[in-house]
C-alpha positions as CSV (number, residue, x, y, z in Angstrom):
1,X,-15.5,105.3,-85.1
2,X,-15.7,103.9,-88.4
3,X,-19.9,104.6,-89.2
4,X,-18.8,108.2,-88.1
5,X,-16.1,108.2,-90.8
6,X,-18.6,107.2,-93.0
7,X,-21.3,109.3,-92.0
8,X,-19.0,112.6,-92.4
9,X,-18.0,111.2,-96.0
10,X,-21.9,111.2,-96.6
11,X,-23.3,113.9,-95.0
12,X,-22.6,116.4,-97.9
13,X,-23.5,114.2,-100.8
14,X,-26.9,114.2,-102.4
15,X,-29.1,111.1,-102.2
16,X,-28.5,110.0,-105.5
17,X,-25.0,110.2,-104.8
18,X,-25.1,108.0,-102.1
19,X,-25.2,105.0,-104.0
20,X,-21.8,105.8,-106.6
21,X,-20.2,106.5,-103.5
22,X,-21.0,103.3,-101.4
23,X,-20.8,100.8,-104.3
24,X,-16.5,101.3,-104.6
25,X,-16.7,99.8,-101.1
26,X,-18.1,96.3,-102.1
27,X,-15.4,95.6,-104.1
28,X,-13.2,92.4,-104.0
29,X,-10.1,94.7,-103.8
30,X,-11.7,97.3,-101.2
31,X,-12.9,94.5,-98.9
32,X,-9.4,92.7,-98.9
33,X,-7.4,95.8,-98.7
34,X,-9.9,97.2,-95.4
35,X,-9.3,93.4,-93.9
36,X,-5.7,93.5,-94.4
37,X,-5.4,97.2,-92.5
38,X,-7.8,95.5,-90.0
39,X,-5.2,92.7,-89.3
40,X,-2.2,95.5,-89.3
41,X,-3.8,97.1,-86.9
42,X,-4.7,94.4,-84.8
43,X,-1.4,92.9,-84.9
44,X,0.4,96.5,-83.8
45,X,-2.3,97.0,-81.2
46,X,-2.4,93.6,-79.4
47,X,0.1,90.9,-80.8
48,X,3.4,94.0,-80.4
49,X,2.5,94.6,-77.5
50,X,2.4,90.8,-75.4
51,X,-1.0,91.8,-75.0
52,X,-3.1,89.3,-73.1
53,X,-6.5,90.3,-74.8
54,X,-6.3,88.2,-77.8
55,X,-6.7,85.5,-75.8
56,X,-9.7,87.0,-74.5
57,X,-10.7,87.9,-77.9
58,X,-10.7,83.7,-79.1
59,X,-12.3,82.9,-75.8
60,X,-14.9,85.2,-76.4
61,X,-15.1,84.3,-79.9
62,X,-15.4,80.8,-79.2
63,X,-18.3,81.0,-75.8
64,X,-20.4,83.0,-78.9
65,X,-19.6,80.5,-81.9
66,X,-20.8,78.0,-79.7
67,X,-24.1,79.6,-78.4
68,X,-24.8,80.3,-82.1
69,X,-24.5,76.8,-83.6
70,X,-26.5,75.2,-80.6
71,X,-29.1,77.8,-80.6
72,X,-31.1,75.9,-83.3
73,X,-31.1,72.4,-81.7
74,X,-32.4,74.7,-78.2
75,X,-34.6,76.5,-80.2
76,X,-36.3,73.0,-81.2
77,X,-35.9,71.5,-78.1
78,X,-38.4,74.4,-76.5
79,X,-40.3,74.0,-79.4
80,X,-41.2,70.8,-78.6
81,X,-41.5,71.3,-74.9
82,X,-44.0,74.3,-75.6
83,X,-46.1,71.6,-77.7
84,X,-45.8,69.0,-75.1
85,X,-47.0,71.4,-72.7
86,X,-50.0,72.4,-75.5
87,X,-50.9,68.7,-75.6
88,X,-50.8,66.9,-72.0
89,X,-47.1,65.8,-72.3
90,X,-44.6,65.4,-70.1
């Protein structure tokens, strides 16, 4: 929903306008003032309404933070096992 927003904001412009037009959106003040309409909205769509999916949302979160900070130590582990392997190991 939100790339075709911004797609429709960009269609017309020229290519070398693209760039005036995108750079507003980096700012400090855009980026907190988009987060805080995120969290509005969030908090009217799920938290108003005794919605259950937050939770689902955290434990979701939560199964993927923890794939992504053990994915290096698994990554080496294989590593290792692929050498192994390469070499006569175990």
């Amino acid at each position: 929903m939100a790339m075709r927003k911004f797609y429709s904001e960009i269609k017309g412009l020229k290519v070398k306008e693209v760039p005036q037009h995108v750079k507003p959106m980096f700012s400090t003040n855009y980026l907190k003032n988009a987060f805080q309409r995120w969290l509005d909205n969030y908090h009217a769509k799920y938290i108003q309404t005794s919605s259950v999916e937050p939770l689902f949302h955290v434990c979701y979160g939560g199964m993927i933070f923890s794939y992504l900070v053990a994915l290096p130590e698994e990554r080496r582990h294989l590593k290792h096992q692929e050498h192994a392997k390469e070499h006569g190991g175990h």
